[in-house]
C-alpha positions in Angstrom: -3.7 -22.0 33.6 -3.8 -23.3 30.1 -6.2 -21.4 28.1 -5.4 -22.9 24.4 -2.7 -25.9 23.6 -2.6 -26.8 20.2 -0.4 -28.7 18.0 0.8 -27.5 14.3 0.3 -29.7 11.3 1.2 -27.9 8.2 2.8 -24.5 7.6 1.5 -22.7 4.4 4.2 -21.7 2.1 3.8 -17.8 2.8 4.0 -18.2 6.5 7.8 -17.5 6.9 7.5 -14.2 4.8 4.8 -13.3 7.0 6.6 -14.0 10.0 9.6 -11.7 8.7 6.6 -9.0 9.3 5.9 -10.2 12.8 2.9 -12.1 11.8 1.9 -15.5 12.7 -1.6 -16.6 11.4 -3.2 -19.3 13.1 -6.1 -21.8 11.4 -7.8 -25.1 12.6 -7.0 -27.9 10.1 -9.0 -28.0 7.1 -8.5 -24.5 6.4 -9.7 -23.1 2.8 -6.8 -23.2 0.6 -5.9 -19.7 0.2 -6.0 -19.3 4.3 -3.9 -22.4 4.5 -1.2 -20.8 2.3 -1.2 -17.9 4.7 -1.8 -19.9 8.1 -0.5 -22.6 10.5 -2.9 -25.1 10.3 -3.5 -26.9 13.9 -5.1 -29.2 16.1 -7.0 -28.2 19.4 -6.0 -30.3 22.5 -8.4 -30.3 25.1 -11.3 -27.5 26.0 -10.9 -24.1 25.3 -12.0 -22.1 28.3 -14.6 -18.9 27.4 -12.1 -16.3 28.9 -9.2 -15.2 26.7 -5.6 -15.3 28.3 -5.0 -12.1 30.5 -2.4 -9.3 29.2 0.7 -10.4 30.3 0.1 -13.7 30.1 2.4 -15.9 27.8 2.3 -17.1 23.8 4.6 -20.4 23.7 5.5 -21.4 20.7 6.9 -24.4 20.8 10.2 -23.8 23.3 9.6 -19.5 22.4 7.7 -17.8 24.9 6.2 -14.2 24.3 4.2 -12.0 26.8 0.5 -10.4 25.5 0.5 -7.4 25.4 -3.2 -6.8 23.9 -6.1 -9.0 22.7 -8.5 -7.6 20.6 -12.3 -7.8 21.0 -13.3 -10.7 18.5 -9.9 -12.4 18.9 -10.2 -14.6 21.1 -14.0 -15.6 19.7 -12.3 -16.6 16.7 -10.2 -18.9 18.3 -12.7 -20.7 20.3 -15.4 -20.7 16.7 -12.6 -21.6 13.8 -9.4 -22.0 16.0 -8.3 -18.9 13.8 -6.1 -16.1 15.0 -4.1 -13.6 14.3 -0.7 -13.3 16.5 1.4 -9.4 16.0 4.7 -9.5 17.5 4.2 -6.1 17.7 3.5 -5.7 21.7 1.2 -3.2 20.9 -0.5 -2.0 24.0 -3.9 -1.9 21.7 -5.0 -4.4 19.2 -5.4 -2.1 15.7 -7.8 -5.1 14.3 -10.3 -6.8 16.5 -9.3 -10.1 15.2 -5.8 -10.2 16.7 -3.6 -10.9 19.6 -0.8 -8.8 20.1 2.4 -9.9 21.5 5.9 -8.8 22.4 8.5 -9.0 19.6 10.7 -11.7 18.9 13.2 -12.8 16.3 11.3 -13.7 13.4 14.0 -16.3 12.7 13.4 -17.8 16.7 9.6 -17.8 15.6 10.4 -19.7 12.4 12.4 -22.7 14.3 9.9 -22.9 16.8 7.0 -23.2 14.5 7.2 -26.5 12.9 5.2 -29.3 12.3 4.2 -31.2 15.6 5.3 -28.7 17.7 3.1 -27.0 20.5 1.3 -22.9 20.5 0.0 -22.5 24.2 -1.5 -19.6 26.0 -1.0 -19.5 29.3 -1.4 -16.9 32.2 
């Protein structure tokens, strides 16, 4: 199941250095100007379904694929109210913020290629 597809439009200018950190912050279109210098702007395709994807699910990004390891209680609220979201690359097995979805590390330099303009962010079981 697809819970979320969405396709990137603009990438703020301080995204890569947060993605160094293993952070990759997500933020529907239209964003306030200091979120969009922080965030990945985006368009929603399709419905967004009231359940958030299951630990262990995946994070693709565009070809990248990452497992879930945690999603915290308001996360995946956020997403469905402002398409906003914070992704750790952390694989915590706990979300430390409520607002965040925690998934296995990758190579922030992988994440940084995948992560351009047009390309897709899906969550899927």
């Amino acid at each position: 199941m697809i819970y979320y597809s969405t396709k990137v439009t603009e990438i703020g200018e301080e995204v890569p250095s947060l993605l160094d950190g293993g952070v990759l912050i997500l933020y529907a279109d239209g964003a306030p100007a200091a979120l969009a210098e922080v965030s990945v702007q985006h368009v929603v395709e399709g419905e967004v379904p009231p359940q958030a994807p299951p630990v262990g699910g995946r994070v693709l990004v565009g070809e990248l694929s990452a497992r879930v390891s945690a999603v915290g209680d308001t996360a995946w609220a956020k997403v469905r109210e402002l398409g906003h979201v914070v992704l750790n690359f952390n694989g915590a097995a706990r979300a430390e913020r409520p607002g965040e979805i925690c998934v296995e590390p990758c190579d922030p330099v992988l994440i940084q290629r995948a992560v351009q303009p047009g390309s897709t962010i899906r969550f899927t079981d």
